[in-house]
N, CA, C and O atoms as a GROMACS GRO file, in nm:
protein
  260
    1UNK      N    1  11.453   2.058   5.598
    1UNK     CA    2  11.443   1.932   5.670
    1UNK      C    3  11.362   1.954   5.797
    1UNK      O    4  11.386   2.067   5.841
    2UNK      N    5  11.294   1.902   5.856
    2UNK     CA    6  11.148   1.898   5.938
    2UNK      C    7  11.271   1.880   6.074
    2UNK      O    8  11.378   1.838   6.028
    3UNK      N    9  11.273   1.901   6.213
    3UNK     CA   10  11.290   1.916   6.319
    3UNK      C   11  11.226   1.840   6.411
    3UNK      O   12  11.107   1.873   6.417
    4UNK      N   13  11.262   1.730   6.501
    4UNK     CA   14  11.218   1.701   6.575
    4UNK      C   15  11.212   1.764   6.701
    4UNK      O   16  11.160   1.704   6.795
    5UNK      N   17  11.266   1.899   6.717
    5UNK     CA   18  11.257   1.977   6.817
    5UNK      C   19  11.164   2.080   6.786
    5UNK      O   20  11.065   2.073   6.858
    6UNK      N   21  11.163   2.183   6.695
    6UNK     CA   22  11.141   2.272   6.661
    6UNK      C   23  11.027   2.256   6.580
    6UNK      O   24  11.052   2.254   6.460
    7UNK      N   25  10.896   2.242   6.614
    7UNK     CA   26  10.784   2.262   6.500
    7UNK      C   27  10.754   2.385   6.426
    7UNK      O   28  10.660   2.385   6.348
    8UNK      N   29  10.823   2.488   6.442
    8UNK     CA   30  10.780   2.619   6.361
    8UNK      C   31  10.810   2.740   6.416
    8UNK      O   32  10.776   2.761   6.533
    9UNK      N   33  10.867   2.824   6.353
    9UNK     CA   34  10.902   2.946   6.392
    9UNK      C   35  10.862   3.072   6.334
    9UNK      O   36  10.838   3.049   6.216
   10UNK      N   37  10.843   3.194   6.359
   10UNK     CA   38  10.813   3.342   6.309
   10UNK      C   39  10.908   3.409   6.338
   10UNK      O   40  10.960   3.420   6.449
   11UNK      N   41  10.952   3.486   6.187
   11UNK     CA   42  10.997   3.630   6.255
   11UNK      C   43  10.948   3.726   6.222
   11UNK      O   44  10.885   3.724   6.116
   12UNK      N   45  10.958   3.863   6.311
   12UNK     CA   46  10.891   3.965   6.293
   12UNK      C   47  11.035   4.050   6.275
   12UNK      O   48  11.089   4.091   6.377
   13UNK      N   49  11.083   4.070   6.172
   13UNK     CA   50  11.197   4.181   6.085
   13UNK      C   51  11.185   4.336   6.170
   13UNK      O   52  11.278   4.396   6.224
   14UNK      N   53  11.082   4.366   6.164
   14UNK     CA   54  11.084   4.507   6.164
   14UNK      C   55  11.122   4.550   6.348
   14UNK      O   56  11.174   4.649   6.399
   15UNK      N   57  11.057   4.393   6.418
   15UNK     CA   58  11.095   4.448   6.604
   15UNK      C   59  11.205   4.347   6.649
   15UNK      O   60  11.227   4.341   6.770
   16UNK      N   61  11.266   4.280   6.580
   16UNK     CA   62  11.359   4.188   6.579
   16UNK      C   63  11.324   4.056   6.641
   16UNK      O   64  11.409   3.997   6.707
   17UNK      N   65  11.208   4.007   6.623
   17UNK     CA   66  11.135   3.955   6.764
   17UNK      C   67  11.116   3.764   6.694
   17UNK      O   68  11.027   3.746   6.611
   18UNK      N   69  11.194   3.658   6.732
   18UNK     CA   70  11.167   3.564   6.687
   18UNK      C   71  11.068   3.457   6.780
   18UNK      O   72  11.101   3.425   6.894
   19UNK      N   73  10.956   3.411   6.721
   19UNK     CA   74  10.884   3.329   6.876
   19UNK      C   75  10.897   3.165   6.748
   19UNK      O   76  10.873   3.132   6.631
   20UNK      N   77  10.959   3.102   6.898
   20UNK     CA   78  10.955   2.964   6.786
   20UNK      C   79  10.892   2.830   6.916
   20UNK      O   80  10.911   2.810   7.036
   21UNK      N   81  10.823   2.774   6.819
   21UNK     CA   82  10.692   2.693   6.866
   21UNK      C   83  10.792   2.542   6.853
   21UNK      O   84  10.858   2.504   6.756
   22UNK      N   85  10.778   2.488   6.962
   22UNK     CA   86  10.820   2.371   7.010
   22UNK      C   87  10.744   2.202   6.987
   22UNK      O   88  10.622   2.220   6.979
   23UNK      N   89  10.763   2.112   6.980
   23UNK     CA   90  10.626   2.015   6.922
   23UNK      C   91  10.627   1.988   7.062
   23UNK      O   92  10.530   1.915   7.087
   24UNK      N   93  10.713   2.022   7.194
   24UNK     CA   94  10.633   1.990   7.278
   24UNK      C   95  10.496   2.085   7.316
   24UNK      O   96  10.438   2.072   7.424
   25UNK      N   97  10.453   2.185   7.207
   25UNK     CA   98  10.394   2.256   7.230
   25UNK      C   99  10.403   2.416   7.328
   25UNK      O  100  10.332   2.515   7.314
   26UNK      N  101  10.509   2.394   7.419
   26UNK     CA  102  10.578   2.531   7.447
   26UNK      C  103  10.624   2.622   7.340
   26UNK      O  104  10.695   2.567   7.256
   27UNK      N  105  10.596   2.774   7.320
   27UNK     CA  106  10.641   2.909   7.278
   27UNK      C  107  10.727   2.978   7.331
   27UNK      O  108  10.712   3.010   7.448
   28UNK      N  109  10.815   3.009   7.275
   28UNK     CA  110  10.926   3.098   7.335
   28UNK      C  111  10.921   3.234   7.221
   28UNK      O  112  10.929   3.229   7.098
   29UNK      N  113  10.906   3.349   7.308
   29UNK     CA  114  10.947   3.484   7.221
   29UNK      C  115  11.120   3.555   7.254
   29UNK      O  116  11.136   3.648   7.333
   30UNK      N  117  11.190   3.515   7.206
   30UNK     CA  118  11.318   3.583   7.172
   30UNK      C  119  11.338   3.728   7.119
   30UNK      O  120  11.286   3.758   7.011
   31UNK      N  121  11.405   3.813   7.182
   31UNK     CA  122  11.423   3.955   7.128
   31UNK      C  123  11.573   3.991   7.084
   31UNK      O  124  11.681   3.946   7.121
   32UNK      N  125  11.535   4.105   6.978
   32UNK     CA  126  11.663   4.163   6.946
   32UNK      C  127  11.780   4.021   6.880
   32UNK      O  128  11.899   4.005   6.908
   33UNK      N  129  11.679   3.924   6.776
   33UNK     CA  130  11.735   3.868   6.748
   33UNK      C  131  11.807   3.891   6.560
   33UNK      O  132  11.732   3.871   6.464
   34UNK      N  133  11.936   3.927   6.545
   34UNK     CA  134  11.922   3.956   6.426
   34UNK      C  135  11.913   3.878   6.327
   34UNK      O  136  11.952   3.763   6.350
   35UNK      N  137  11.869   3.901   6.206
   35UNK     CA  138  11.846   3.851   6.063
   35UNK      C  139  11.877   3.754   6.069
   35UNK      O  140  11.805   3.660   6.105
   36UNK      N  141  12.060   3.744   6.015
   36UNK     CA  142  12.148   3.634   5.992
   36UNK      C  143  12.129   3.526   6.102
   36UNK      O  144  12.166   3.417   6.060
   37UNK      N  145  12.095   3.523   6.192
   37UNK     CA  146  12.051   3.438   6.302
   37UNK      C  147  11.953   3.356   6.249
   37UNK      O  148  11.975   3.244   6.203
   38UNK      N  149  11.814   3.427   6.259
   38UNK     CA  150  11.721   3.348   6.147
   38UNK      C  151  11.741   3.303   6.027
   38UNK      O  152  11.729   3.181   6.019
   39UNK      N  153  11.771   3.366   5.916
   39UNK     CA  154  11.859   3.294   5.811
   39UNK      C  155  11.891   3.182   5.830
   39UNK      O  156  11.820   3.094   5.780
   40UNK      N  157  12.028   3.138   5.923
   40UNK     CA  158  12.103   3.034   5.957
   40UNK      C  159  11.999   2.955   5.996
   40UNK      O  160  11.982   2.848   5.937
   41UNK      N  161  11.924   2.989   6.088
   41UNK     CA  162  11.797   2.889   6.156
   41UNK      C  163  11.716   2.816   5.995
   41UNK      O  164  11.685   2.698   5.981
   42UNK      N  165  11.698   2.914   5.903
   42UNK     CA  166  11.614   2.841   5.820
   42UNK      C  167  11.702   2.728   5.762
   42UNK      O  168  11.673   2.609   5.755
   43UNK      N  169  11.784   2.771   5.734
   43UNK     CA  170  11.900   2.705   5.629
   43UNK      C  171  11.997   2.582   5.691
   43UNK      O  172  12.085   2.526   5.626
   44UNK      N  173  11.957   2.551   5.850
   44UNK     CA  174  12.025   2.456   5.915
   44UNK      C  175  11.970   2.342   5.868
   44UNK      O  176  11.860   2.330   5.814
   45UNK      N  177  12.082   2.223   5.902
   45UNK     CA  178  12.032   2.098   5.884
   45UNK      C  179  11.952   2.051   5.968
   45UNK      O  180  11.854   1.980   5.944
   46UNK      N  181  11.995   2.096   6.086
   46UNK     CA  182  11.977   2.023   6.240
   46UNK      C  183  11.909   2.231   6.320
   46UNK      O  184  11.976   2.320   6.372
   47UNK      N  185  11.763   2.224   6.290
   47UNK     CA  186  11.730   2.356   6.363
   47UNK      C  187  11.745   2.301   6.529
   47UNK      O  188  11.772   2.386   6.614
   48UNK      N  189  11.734   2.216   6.555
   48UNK     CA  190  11.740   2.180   6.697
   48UNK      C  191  11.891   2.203   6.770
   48UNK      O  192  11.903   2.251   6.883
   49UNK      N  193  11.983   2.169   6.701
   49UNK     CA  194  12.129   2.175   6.686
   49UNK      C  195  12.153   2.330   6.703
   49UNK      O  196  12.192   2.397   6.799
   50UNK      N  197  12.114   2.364   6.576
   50UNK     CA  198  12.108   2.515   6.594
   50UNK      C  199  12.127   2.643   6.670
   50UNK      O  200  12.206   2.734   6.697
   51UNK      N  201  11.952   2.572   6.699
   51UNK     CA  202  11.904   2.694   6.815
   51UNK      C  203  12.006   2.650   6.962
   51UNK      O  204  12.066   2.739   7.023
   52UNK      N  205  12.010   2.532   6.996
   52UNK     CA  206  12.122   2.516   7.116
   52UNK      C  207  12.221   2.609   7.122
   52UNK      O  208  12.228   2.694   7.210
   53UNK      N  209  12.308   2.595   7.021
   53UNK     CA  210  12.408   2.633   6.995
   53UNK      C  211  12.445   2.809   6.956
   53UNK      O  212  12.547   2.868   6.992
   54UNK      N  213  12.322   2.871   6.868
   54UNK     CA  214  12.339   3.018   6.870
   54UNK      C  215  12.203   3.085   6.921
   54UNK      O  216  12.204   3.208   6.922
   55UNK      N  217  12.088   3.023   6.962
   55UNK     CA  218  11.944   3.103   7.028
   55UNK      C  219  11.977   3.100   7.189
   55UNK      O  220  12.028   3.192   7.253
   56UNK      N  221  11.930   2.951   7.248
   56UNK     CA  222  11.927   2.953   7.343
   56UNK      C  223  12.010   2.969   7.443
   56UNK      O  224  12.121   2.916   7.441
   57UNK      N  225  11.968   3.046   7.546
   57UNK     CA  226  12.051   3.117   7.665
   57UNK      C  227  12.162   3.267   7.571
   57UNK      O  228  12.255   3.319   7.633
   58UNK      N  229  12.132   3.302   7.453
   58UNK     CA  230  12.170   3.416   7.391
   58UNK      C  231  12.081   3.528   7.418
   58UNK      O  232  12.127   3.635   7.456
   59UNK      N  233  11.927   3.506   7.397
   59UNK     CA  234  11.862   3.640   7.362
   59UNK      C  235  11.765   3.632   7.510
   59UNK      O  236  11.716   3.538   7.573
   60UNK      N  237  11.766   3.729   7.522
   60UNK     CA  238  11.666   3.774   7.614
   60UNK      C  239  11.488   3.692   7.532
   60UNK      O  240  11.438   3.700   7.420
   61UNK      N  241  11.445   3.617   7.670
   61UNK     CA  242  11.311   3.555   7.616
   61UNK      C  243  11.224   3.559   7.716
   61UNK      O  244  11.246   3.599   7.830
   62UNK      N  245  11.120   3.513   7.670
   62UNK     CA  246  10.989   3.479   7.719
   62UNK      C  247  10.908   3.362   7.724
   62UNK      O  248  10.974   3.292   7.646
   63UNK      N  249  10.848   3.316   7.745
   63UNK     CA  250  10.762   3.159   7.732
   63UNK      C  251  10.633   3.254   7.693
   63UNK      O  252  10.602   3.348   7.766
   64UNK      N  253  10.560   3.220   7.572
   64UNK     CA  254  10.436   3.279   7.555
   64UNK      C  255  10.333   3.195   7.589
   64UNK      O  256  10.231   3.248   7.633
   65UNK      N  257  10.340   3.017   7.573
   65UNK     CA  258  10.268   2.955   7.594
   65UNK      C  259  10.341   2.814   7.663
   65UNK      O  260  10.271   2.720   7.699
   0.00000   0.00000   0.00000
């Protein structure tokens, strides 16, 4: 189901490293985020819901853009 928060996300498995792209056009790079985290992110109804609730203010981040 498409996100009105969340336009798109990457993960990189091997450095634990999730950067997820915002439709307001802001990037955020998240670290040391594990698997099942992303998993859940794909498989949510509500990724906006989601990420509130188990990303944000959890992982150590960055703003890339």
């Amino acid at each position: 189901m498409p996100s009105t928060v969340i336009a798109s996300f990457d993960y990189q498995d091997a450095q634990h490293v999730l950067d997820i792209r915002f439709h307001s056009g802001r990037v955020y790079r998240y670290e040391n985020v594990p698997l099942a985290i992303v998993e859940a992110l794909r498989r949510a109804r509500s990724k906006g819901s989601y990420y509130n609730r188990q990303i944000r203010n959890k992982f150590r981040f960055m703003r890339l853009q």
